[in-house]
Backbone as a ProteinNet text record, in pm:
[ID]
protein_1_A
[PRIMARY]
XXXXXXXXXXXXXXXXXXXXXXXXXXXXXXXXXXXXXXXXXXXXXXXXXXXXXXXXXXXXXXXXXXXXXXXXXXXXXXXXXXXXXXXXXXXXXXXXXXXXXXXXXXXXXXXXXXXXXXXXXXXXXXXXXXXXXXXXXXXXXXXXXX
[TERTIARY]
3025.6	2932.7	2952.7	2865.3	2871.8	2861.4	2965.4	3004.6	2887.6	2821.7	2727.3	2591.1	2591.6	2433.3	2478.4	2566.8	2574.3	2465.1	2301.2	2236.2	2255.6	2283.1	2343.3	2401.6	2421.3	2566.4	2573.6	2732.2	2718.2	2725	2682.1	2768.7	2853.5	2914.7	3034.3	2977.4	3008.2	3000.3	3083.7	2979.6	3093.8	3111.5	3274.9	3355.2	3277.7	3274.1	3194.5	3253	3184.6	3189.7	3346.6	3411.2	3538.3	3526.2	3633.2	3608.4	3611.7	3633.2	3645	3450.3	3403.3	3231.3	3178.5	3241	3194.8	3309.4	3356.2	3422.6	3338.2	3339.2	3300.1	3345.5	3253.3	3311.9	3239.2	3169.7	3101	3089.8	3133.3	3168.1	3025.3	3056.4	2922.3	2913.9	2901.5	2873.5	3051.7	2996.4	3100.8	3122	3003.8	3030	2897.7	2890.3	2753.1	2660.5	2672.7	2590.1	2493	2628.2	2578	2470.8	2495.3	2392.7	2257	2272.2	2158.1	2068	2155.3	2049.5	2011.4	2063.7	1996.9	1886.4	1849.9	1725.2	1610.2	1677.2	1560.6	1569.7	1570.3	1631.3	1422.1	1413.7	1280.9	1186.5	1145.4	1088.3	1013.7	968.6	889.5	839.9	964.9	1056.4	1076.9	1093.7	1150.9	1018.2	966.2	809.2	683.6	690.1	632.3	730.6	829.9	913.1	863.3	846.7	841	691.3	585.3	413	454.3	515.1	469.4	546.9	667.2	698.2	652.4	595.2	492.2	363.9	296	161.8	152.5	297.7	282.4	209	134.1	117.5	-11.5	-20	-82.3	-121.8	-287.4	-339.1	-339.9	-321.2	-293.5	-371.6	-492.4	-594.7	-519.5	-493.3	-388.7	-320.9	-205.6	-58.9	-81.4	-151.3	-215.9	-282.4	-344.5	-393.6	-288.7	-215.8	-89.7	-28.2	24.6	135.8	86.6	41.5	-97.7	-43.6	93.7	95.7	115.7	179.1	176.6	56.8	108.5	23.8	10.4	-107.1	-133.7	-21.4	44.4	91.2	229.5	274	437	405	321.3	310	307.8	221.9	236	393.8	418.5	581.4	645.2	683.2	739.8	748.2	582	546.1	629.6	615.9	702.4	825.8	910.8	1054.1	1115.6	1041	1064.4	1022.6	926.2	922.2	1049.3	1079.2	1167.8	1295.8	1334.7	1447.1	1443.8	1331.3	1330.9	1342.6	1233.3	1221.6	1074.8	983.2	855.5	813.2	682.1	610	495.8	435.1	322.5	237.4	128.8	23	-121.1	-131.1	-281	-324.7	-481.9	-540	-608.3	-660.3	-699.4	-829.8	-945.4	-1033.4	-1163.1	-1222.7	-1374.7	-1407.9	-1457	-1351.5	-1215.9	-1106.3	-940.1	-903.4	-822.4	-757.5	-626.1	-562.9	-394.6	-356.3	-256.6	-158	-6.7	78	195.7	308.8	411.8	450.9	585.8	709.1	839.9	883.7	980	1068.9	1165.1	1220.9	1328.5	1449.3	1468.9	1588.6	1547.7	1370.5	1300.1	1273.9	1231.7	1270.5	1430.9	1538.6	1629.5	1691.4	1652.7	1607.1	1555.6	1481.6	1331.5	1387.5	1474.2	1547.9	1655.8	1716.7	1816.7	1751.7	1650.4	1583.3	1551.8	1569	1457.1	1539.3	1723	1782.9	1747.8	1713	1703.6	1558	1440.9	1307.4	1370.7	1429.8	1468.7	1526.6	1599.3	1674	1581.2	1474.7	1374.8	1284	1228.8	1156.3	1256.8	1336.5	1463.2	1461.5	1445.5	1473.1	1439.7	1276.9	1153.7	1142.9	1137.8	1124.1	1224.4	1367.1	1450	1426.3	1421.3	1370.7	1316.5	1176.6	1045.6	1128	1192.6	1249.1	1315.2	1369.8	1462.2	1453.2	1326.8	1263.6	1193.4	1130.7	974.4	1126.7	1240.9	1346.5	1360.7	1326.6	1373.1	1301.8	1179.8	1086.3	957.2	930.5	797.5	647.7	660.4	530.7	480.2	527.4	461.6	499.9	618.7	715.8	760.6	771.4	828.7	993	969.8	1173.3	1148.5	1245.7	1280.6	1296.5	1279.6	1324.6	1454.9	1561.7	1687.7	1679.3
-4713.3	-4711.3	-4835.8	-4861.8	-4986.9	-4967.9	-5032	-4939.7	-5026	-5120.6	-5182.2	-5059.3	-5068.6	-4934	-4858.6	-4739.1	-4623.9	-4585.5	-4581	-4547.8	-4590.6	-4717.4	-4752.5	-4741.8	-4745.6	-4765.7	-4905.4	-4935.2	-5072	-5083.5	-5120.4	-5144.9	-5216.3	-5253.4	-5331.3	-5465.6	-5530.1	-5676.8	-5720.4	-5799.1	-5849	-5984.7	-6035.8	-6150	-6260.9	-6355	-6486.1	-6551.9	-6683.1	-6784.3	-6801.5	-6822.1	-6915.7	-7014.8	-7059.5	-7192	-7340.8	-7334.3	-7443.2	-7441.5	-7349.6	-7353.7	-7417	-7355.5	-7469.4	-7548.8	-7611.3	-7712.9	-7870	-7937.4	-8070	-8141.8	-8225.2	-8300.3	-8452.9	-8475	-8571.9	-8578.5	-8695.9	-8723.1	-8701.6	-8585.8	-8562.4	-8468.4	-8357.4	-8211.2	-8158.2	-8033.2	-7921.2	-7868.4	-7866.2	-7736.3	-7740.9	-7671.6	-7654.6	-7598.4	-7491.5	-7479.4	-7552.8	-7602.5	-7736.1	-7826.8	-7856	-7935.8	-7892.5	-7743.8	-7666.5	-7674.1	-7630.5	-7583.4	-7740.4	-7839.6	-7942.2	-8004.1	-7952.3	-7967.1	-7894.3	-7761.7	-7635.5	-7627.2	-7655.4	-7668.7	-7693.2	-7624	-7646.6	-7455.6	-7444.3	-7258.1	-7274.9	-7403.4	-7323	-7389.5	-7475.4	-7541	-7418.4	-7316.6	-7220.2	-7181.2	-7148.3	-7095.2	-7200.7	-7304.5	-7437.7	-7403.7	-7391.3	-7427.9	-7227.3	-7153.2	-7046.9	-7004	-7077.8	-7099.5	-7193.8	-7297.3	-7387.6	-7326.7	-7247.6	-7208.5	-7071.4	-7028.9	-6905.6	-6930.9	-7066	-7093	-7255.5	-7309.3	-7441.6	-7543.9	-7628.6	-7765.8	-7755.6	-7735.3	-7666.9	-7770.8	-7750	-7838.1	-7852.7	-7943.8	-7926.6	-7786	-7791.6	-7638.3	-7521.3	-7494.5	-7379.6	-7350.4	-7470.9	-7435.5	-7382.2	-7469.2	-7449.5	-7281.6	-7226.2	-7140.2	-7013.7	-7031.7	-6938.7	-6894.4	-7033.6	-7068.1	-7012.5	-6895.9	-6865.3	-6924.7	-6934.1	-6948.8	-7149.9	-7213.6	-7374.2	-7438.3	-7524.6	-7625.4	-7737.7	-7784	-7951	-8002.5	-8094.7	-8163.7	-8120.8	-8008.5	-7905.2	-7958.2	-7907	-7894.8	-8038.5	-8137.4	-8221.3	-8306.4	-8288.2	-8324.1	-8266.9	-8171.8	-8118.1	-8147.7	-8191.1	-8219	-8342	-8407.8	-8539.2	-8552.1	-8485.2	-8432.3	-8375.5	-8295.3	-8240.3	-8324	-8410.3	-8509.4	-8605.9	-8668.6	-8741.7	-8714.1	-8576.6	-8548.1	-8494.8	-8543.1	-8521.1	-8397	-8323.8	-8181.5	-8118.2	-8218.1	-8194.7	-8312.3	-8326.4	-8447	-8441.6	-8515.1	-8573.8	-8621.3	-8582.1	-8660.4	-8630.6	-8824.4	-8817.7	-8905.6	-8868.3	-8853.7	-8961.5	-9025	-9074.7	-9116.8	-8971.1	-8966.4	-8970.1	-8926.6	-8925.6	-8810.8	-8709.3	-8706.5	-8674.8	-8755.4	-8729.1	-8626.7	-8630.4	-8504.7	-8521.5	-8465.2	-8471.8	-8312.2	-8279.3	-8178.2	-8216.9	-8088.7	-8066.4	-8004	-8031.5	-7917.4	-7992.2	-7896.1	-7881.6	-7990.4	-8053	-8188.8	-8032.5	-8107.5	-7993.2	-7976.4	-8030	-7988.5	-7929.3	-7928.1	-7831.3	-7689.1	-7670	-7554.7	-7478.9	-7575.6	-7532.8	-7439.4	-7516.2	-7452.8	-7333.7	-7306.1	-7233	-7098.7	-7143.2	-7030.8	-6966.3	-7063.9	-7023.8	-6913.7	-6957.2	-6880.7	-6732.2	-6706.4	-6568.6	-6449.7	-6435.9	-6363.1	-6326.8	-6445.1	-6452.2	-6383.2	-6370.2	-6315.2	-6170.3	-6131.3	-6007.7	-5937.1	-5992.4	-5942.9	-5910.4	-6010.8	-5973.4	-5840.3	-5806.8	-5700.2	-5596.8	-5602.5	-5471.2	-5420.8	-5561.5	-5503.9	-5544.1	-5567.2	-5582.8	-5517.5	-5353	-5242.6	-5262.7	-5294.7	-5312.9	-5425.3	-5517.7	-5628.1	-5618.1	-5603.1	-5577.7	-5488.8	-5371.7	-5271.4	-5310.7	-5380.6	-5467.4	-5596.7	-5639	-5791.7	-5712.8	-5596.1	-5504.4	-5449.3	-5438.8	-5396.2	-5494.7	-5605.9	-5731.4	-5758	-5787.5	-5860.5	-5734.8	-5608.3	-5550.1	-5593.4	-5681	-5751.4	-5771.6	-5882.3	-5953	-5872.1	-5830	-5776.2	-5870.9	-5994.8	-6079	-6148.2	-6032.3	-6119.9	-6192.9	-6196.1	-6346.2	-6467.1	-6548.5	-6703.5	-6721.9	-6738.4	-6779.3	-6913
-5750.1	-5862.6	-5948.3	-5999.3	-6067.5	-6240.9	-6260.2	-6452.5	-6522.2	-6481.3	-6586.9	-6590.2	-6462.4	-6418	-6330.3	-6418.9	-6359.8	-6256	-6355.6	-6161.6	-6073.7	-6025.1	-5925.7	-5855.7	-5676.6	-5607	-5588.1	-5625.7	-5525.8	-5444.9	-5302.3	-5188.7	-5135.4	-5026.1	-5043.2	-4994.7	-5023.4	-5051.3	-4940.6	-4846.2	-4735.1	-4764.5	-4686.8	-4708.9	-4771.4	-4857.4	-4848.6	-4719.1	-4686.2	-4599.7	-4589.3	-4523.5	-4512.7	-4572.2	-4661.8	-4723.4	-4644.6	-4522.2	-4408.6	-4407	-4407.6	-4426.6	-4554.5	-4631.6	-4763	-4823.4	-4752.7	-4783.8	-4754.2	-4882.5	-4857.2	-4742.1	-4694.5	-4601.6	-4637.6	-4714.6	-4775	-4938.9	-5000	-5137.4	-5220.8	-5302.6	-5386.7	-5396.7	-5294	-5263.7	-5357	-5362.1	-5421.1	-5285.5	-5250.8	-5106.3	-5011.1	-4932.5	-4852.3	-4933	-4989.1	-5078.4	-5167.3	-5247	-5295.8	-5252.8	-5116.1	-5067.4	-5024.7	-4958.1	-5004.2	-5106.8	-5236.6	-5320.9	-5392.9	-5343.8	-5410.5	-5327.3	-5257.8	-5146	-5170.3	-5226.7	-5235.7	-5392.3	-5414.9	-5650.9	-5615.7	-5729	-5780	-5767	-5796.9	-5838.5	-5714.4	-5669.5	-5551.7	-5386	-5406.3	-5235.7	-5176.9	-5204	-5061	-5053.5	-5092.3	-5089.6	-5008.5	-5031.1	-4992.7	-4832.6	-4824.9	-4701.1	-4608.3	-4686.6	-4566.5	-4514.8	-4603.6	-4591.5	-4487	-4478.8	-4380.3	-4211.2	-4240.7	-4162.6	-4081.1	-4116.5	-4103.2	-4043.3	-4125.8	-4069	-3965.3	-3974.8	-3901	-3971.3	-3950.5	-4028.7	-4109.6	-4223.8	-4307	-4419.4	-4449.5	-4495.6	-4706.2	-4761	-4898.3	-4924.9	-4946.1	-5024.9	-4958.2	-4866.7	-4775.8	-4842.9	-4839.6	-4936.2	-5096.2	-5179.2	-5297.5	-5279.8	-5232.4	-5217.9	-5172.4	-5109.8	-5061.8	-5199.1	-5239.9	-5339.9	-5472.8	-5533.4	-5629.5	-5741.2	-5807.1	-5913.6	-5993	-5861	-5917.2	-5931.9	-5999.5	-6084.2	-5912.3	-5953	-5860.3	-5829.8	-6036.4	-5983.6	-5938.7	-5965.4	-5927.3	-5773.5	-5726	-5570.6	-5484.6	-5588.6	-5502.5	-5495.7	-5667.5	-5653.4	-5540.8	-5522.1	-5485.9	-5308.6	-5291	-5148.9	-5147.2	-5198.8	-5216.8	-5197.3	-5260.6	-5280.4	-5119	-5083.3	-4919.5	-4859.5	-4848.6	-4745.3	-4761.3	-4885.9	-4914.6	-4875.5	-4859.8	-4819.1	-4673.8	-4603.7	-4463	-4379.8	-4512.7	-4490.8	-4412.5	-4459.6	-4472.6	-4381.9	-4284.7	-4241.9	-4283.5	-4378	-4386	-4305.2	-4232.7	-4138.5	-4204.1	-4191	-4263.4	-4140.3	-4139.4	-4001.5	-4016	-4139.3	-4134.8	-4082.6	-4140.4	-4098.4	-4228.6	-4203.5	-4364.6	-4288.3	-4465.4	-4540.5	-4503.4	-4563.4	-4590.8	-4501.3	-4453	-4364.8	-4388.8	-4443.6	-4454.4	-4422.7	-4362.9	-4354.9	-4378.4	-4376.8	-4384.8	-4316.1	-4237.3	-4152.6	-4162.8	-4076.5	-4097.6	-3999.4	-4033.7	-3977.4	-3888.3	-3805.4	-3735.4	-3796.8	-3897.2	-4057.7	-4159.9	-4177.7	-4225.5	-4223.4	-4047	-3945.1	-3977.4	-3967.8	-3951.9	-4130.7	-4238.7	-4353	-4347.8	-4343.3	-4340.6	-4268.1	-4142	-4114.2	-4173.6	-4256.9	-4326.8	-4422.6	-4474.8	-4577.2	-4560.9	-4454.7	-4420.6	-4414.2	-4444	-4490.8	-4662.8	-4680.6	-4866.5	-4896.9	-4786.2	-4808.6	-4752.9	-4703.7	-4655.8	-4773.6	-4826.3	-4943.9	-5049.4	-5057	-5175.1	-5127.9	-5034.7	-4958.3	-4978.5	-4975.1	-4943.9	-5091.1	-5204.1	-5309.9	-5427	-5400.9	-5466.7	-5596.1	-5520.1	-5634.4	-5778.4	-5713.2	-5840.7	-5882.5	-5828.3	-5938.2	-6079.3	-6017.7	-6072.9	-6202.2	-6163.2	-6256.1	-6321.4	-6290.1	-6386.9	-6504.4	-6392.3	-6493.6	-6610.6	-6548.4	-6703	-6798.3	-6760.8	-6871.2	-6954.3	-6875.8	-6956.2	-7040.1	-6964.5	-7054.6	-7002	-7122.8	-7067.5	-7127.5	-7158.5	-7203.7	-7105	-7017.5	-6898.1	-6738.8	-6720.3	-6565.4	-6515.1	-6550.4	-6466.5	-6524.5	-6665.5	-6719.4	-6809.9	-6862.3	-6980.3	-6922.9	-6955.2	-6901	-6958.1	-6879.2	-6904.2	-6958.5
[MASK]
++++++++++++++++++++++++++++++++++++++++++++++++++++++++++++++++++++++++++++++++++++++++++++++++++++++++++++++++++++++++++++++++++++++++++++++++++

């Protein structure tokens, strides 16, 4: 049981990583992690990364349209940012009118898979969220902004 929310059970919490797994091996990083989340850092890189991995090479209005809640320019940053870090490929076709799409580099892919324990976790436990963010914040259901 968990003394903060008695309703709760906790369950048991298995081992973290071995630290030989997140141990640096390159000057900069804290850890693997580290290098993770400075790839996917931004509200809506994993999201941009599991649309493209779901639907394959996917055209700007697509993603924008998936993605319901970013702004233009969030998205196009952001398109930027994953390509830049050799996440994302850009192909423009170079046709009238414009044809550009978007799809996963094979370190993108390999991301993208990482991710899909972390979309599992949200499905499993959606309901509490949600229950938890309208505790937070019941104006809106989506929480306070930390």
């Amino acid at each position: 049981m968990s003394l903060d929310h008695p309703e709760t059970s906790a369950a048991p919490v298995s081992a973290p990583p071995s630290t030989s797994v997140c141990t640096p091996t390159l000057p900069g990083f804290t850890c693997g992690l580290d290098a993770t989340l400075r790839v996917v850092s931004g509200k809506w890189k994993p999201l941009i990364l599991y649309f493209l991995a779901q639907d394959g090479p996917t055209r700007y209005g697509e993603l924008r349209r998936a993605i319901r809640d970013v702004s233009d320019k969030v998205l196009i940053q952001h398109l930027k940012e994953l390509e830049s870090d050799g996440l994302v490929k850009r192909t423009d076709y170079k046709e009238v009118p414009p044809r550009v799409d978007y799809g996963l580099t094979p370190l993108g892919v390999s991301l993208a898979q990482a991710l899909v324990p972390l979309c599992t976790w949200g499905v499993e436990n959606m309901a509490e969220v949600t229950r938890l963010f309208a505790q937070r914040d019941p104006s809106n259901g989506k929480g306070a902004k930390a």
